[in-house]
Legacy VTK file of the C-alpha trace (Angstrom):
# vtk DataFile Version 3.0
C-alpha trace
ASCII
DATASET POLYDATA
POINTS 159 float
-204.212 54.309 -127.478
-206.153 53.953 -130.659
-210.073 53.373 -128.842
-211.939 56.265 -128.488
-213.453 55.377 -125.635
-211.222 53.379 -122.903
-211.681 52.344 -118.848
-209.024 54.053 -116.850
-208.464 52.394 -113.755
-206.730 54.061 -110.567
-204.450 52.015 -108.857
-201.591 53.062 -106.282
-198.821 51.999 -108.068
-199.699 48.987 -109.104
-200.466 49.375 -112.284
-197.914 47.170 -114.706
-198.621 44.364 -111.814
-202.389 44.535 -112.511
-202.002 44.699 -115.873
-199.737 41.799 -116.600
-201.471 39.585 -114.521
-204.565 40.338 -116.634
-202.942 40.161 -119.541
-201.700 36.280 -118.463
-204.958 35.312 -116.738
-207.409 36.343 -119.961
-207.884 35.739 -122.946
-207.185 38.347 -125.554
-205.510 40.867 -123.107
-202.217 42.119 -123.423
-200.054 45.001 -121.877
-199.309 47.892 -124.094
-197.526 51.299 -123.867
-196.423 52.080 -120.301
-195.906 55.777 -119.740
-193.141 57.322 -116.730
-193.763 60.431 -115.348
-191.779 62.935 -116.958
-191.999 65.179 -113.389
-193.132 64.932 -109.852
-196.496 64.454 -109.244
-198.791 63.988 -105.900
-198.873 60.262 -105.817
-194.870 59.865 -107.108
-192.191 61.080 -108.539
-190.320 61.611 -111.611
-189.521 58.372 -113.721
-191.862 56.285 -111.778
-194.968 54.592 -113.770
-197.756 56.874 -114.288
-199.701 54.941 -116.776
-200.204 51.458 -118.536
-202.451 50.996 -121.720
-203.606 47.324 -121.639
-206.755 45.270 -122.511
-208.765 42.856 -121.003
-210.622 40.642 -123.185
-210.598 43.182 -125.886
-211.153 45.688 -123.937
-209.307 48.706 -123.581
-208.254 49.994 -120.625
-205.512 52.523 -118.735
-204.208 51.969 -115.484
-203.595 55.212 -113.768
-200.847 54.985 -110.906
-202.505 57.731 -109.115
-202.302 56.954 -105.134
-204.362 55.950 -102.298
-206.807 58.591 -102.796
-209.482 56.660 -104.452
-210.874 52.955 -103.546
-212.730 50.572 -105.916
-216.360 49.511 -105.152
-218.337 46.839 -106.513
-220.346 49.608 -108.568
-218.082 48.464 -111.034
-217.066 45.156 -112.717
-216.197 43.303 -115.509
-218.312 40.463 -115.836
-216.663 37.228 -117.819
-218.758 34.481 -119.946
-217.727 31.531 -119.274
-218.596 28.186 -121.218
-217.748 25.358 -119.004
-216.977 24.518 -115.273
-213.235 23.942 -116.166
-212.862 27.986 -117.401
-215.130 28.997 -115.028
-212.556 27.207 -111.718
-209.558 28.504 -113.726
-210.480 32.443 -114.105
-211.794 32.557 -110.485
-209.253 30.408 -108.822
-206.672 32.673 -110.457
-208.159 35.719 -109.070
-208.881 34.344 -105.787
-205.421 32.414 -105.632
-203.894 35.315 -106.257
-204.561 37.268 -103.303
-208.393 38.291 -103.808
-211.703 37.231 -102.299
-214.617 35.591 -102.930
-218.058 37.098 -103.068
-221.170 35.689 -103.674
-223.502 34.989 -106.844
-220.322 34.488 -108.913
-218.611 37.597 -108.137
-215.102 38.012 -106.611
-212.023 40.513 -106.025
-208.914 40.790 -107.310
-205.832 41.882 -104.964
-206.145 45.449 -106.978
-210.123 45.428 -105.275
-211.579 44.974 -108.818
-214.596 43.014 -108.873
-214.904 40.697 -111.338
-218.384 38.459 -111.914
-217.319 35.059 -113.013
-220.734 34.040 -114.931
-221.362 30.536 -116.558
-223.281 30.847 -120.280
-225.483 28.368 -118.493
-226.255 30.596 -115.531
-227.393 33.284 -118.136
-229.765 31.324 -120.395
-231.118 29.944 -117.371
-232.264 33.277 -115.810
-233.245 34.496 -118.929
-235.516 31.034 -120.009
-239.068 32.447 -120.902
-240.287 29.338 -118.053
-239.940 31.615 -115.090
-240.359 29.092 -112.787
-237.521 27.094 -114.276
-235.505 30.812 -114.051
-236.319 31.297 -110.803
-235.075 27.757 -109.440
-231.801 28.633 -111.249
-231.365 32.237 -109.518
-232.339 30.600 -106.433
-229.681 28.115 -106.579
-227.216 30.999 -107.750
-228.254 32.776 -104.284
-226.560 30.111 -102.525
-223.196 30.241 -104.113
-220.143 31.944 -104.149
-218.557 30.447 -107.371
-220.782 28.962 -109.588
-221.332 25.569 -110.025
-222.405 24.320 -113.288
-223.616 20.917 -112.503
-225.794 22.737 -109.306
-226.966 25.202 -112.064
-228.447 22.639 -114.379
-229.713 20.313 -111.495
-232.023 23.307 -110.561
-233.125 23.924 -114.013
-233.980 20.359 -114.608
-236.309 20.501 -110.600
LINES 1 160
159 0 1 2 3 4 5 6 7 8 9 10 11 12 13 14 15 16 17 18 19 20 21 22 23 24 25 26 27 28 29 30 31 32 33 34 35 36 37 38 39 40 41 42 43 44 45 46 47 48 49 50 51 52 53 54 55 56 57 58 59 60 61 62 63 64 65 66 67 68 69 70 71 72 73 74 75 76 77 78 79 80 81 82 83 84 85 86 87 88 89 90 91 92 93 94 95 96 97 98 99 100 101 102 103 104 105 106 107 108 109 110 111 112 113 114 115 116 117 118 119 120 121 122 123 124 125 126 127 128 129 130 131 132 133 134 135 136 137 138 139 140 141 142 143 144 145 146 147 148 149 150 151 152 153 154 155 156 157 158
């Protein structure tokens, strides 16, 4: 890995799945270097895969085959800008049609229990407008969602 500074993700040995489905679902992402375990180790053996370098979005990241001694939490995410309704159904529906679940507010689970926060540009500026009321009909309408919809974004925004 050339990054300095990279997410390492635990996974029990799913690691090259994760990975390549990320790396096929985003754009910019890739898999990279996969590692086997020269020896035994507590979570596997010899030869198995202990590690996969790949990025998400640019990001770089390490999957770390290490067993089911750790669990994900929503603590942490990666949340992904989105510019239009059509990207926004694509990235979710591929997460949730591949074996995750949905949340609410935008955010959803991959099979792997990563949370990801699917979050329309729109959605953004809207919370952020300086008119608080119009920001606040927007983050109310948000409240009632699971995966955002664009069109019920904007409707709020306009009253």
């Amino acid at each position: 890995m050339s990054s300095k500074n990279t997410i390492c993700l635990w996974y029990d040995g799913t690691a090259l799945e994760a990975a390549t489905f990320y790396a096929e679902t985003f754009p910019d992402s890739a898999v990279g270097a996969v590692l086997h375990a020269p020896g035994d180790y507590p979570a596997g053996n010899q030869g198995d895969i202990l590690t996969v370098e790949f990025t998400v979005m640019g990001i770089p990241c390490l999957g770390l085959n290490g067993g089911p001694a750790f669990k994900r939490s929503e603590a942490f995410s990666f949340q992904v800008a989105t510019d239009d309704q059509a990207e926004t159904d694509r990235l979710w529906n591929a997460i949730i049609n591949n074996g995750g679940q949905e949340s609410a507010c935008g955010w959803c689970k991959d099979k792997w229990g990563l949370s990801w926060q699917i979050t329309p540009r729109v959605l953004t500026a809207a919370m952020a407008h300086p008119d608080r009321a119009l920001a606040k009909r927007a983050f109310e309408a948000m409240m009632k969602m699971t995966k955002i919809d664009i069109a019920a974004i904007e409707a709020a925004v306009k009253g």
